[in-house]
C-alpha positions as CSV (number, residue, x, y, z in Angstrom):
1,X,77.1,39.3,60.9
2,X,80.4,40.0,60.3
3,X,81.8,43.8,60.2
4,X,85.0,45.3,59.4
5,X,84.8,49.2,58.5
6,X,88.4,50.7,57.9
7,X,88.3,54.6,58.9
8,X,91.1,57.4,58.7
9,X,92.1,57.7,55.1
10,X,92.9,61.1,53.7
11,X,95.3,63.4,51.9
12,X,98.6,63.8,52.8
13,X,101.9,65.4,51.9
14,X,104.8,63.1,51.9
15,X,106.8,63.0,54.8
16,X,103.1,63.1,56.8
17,X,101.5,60.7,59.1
18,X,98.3,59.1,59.1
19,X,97.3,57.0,61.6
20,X,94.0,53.8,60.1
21,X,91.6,52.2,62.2
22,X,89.6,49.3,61.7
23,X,86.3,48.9,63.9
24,X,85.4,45.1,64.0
25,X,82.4,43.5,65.0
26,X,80.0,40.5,64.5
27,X,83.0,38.0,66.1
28,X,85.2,37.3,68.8
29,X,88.0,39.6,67.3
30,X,90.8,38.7,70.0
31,X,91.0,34.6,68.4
32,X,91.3,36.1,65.3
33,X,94.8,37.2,63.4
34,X,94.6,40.3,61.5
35,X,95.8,42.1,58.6
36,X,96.2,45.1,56.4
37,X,96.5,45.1,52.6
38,X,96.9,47.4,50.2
39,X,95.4,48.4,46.7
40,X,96.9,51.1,44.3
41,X,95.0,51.9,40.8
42,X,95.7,49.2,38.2
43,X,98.3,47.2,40.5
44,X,97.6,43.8,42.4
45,X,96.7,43.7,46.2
46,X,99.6,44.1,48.5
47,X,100.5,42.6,51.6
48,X,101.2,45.5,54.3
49,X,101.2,43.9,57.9
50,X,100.1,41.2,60.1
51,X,99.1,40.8,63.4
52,X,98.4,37.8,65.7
53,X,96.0,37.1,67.7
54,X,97.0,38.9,71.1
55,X,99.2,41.6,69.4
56,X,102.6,40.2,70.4
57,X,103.1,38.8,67.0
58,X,103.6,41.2,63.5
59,X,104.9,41.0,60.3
60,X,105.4,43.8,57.9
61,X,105.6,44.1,53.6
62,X,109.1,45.0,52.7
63,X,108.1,48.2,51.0
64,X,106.6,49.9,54.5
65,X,109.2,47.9,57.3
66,X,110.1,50.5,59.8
67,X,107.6,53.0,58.6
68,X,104.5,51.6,59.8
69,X,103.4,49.6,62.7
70,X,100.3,47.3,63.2
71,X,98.4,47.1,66.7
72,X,95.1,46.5,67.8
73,X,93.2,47.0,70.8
74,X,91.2,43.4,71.8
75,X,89.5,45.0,74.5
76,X,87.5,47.5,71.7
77,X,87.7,45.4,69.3
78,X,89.6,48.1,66.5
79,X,92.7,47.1,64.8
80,X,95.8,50.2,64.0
81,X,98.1,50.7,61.5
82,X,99.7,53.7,62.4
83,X,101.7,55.0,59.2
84,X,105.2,57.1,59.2
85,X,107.1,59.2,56.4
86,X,104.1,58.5,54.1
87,X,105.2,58.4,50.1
88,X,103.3,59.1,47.0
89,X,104.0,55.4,46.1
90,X,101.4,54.6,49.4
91,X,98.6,55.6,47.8
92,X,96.3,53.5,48.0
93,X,93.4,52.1,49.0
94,X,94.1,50.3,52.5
95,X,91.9,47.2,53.8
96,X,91.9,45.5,57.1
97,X,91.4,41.8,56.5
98,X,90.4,38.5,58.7
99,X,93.2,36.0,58.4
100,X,91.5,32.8,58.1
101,X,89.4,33.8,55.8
102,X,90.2,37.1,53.8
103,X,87.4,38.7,54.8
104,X,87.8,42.6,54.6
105,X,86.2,45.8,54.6
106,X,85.4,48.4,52.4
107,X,88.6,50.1,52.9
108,X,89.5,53.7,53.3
109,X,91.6,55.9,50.4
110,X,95.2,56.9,51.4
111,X,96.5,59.7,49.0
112,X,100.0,60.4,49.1
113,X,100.2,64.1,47.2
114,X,102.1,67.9,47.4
């Protein structure tokens, strides 16, 4: 069975760092591109970052380019988003998500906050 479960989440002020994981199990997680997305109160889901299947390809949202970087780690089977210079407009709840099919997890809550 599929699992995806999205961990470090928190409160932080702005200018902070957080950095998300995403433990993966239940299929071969190196054949498989990955991605986060994003999910603030009332507003749509939001692309964040893509990663292929090895890690040498990504792709980033416009609103978090050259603040955040996607990686993973094939060998344990965890994806990264590593997250710099965190704003309130982050907050969010943030989902790791199986490219060929959307599946995700339950996601973790970012909060952006002084």
């Amino acid at each position: 069975q599929v699992h995806l479960v999205e961990s470090g989440g928190g409160l932080v002020q702005p200018g902070g760092s957080l950095r998300l994981s995403c433990a993966a199990s239940g299929f071969t997680f190196g054949t498989h591109a990955m991605a986060w997305y994003r999910q603030a109160p009332g507003k749509h889901h939001e692309f964040v970052a893509w990663i292929s299947e090895a890690g040498s390809g990504t792709t980033y949202g416009a609103s978090v380019r050259g603040r955040f970087t996607i990686s993973r780690d094939n060998a344990q089977n965890t994806l990264f988003l590593q997250m710099d210079n965190l704003q309130p407009a982050d907050t969010a709840v943030y989902y790791c998500q199986r490219v060929k099919d959307n599946y995700r997890g339950q996601g973790t809550q970012v909060t952006v906050s002084s």
